[in-house]
N, C-alpha and C positions, 0 to 999 in steps of 0.2 A: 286231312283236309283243313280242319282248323289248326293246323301249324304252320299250314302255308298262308293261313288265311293271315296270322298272327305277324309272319313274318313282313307280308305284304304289310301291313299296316303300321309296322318299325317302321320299314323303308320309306314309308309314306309321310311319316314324321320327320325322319332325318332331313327329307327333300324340304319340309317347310319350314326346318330350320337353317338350312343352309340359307333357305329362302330370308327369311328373319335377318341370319348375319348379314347378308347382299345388301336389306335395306338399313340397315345399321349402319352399315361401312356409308351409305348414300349420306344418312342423315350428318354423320361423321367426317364428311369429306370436307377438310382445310388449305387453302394453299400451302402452310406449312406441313403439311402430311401429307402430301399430295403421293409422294413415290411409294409412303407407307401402305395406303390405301392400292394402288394398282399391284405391289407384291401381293399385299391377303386377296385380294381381286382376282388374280390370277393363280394365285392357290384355290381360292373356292370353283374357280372353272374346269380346272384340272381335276380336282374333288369331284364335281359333279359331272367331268364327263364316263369317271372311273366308276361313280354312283352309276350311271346311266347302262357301261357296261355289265358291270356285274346283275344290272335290274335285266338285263337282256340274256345271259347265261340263267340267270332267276326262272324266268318265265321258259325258258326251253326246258329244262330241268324240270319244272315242274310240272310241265305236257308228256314228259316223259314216264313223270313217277306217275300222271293221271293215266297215260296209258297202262302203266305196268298193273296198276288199281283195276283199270276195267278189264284188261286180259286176264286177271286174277279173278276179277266178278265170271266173267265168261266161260272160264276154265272151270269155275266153280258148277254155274248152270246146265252146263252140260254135262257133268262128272264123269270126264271121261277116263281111262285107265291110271290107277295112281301110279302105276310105275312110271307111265309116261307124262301122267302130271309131273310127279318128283323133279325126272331128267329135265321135261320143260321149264321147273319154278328155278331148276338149279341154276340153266341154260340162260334164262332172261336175270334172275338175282346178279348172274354174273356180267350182266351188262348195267343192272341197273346201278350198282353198288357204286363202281366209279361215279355214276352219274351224281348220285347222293354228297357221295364224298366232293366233287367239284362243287358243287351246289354249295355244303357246307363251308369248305374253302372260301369261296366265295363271299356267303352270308358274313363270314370272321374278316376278310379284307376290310366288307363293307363298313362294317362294325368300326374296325382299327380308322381307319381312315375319317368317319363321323368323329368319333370321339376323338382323337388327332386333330381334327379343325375346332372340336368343340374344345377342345382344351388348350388352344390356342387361342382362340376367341374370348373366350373368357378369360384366361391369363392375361391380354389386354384390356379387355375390361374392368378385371379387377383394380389391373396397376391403375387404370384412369383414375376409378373409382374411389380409390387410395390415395393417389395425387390429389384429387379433389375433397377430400376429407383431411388431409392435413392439409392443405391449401385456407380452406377454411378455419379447420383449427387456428392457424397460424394467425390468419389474421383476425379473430378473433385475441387471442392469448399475446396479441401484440402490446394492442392497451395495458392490459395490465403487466404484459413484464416492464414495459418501459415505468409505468408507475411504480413499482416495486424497486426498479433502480432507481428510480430521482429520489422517495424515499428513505432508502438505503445509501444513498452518496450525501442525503441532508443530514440524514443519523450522524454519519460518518464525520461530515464538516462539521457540526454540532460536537461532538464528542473532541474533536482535534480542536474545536476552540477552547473547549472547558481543559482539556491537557494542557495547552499552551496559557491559558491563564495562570491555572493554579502554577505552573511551571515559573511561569512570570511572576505572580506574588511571592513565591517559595525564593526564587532567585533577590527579589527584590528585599525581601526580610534579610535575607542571609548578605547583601548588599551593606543594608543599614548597621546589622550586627558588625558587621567589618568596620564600617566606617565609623561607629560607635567603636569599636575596641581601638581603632587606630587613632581616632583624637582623642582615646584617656590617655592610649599611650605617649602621641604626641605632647599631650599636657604633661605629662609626669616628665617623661624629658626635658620637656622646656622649664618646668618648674626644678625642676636639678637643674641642668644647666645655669639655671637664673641663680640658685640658692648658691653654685660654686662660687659662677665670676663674682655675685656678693660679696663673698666670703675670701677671695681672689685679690677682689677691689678694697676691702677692708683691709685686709692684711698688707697690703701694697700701702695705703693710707696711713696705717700705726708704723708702719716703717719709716715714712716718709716724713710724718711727724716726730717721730722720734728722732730720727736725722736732723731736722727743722730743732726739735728739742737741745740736740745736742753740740748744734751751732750753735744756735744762741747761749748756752749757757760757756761754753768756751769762748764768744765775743763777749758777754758779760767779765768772765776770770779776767781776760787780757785788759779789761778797761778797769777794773779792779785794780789789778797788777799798773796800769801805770800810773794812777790816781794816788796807788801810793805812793810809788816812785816819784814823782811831785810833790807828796806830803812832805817825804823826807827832804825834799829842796827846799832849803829859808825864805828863799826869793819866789818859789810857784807857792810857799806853806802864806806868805804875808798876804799875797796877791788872792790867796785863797779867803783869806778872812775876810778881808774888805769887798769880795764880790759874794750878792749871795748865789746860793745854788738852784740853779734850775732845773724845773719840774717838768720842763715841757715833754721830756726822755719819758718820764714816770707814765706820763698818760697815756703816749702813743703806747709804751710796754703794755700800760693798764689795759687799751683798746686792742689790742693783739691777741694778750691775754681772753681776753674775752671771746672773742672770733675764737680762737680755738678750744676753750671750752665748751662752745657751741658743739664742735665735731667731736672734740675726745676730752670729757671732763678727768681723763684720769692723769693725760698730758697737761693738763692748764693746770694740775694742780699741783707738780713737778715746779712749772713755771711757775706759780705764785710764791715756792719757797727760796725764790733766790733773790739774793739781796739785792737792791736798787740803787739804795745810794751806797760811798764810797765806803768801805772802813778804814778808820783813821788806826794804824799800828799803833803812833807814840802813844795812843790816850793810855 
């Protein structure tokens, strides 16, 4: 009796839960979910009319066992021959037993089929439940990822400006050093090159003086040379006495002389040892 009473009182729950999801699904109902809501809708009708059947085989089944219960009180009351009780308990056991077992059958559909919706039910509720927990999360943890990245991208430009500095002083010393080693070397070049053609133009100079040197002193011989050749003339030697001799030669040489010991005293001094005036053979 209290098993069935037990049982009863399962079934009585499950109906107020199926109850519960019906008004859940109500509370839950979106236009976007619209066809979602009428499929579990018509799973929990189908549920409960299969609840309803089996609550219906329940209750016959269980008029059965209560009969088998009081024909057993009664059989009992009257004690009447056990061999014929025996064959009677055999007789009705073997009627009741399928009934039990149907019964049972039953109770386990009912069972599968609750817990089947209920674990359906709740599998959606969960996932809402979870969407809306990272939903939340999310927007919550938005703020600060994004600050985490603006901080992280400033680090970052930060850090690329100090690489790109020092980069750029590093480039710029080694710049200078260049341009430093290329105008010593440029100097040093140009200061050679200066000291050759100097030394180029010098030497082209004591040439060219010397050449100069050794004109004039072969124009000096030849005037030499024909001064005496007049000496030894009676008529150029008389004509020589009675005029005197001019100097005016001397100074221009003197003034020549000079200019060029300006440039090569070692030239003018060549020049200073050559004679001026004529020499006279016959003296």
């Amino acid at each position: 009796m209290h098993k069935h009473k037990a049982r009863y009182v399962y079934q009585k729950q499950k109906l107020r839960d199926v109850n519960k999801c019906e008004i859940a699904l109500v509370k839950a109902a979106k236009p976007e979910n619209h066809d979602q809501i009428i499929a579990v809708h018509n799973k929990i009708k189908t549920l409960v009319d299969h609840i309803n059947r089996v609550k219906n085989e329940l209750y016959r089944n269980k008029d059965l066992a209560n009969m088998s219960e009081n024909f057993n009180k009664v059989v009992n009351d009257i004690q009447i021959d056990f061999k014929d009780l025996d064959l009677f308990i055999t007789h009705t056991y073997s009627h009741v037993l399928p009934l039990q077992h149907l019964q049972a059958d039953g109770e386990l559909r009912l069972k599968r089929a609750i817990d089947s919706m209920r674990g359906d039910n709740a599998s959606d509720t969960v996932k809402a439940q979870l969407e809306y927990m990272l939903e939340s999360e999310r927007r919550k943890l938005a703020p600060e990822n994004q600050k985490k990245i603006q901080n992280i991208r400033a680090d970052s430009e930060k850090q690329l400006r100090q690489q790109l500095k020092k980069q750029a002083e590093a480039h710029t010393d080694h710049l200078q050093d260049v341009v430093n080693m290329k105008e010593s070397e440029l100097k040093r070049q140009y200061t050679r090159q200066l000291e050759d053609k100097m030394a180029t133009e010098k030497a082209n100079y004591k040439l060219q003086l010397a050449a100069m040197l050794s004109k004039i002193r072969g124009m000096v011989n030849t005037a030499i040379q024909d001064i005496n050749e007049e000496l030894e003339d009676p008529i150029s030697k008389a004509e020589l006495q009675n005029t005197k001799f001019d100097y005016s030669s001397k100074t221009s040489v003197d003034w020549d002389i000079a200019k060029i010991e300006q440039c090569d005293p070692f030239t003018a001094i060549h020049l200073q040892s050559l004679p001026l005036a004529p020499v006279n053979k016959t003296e």
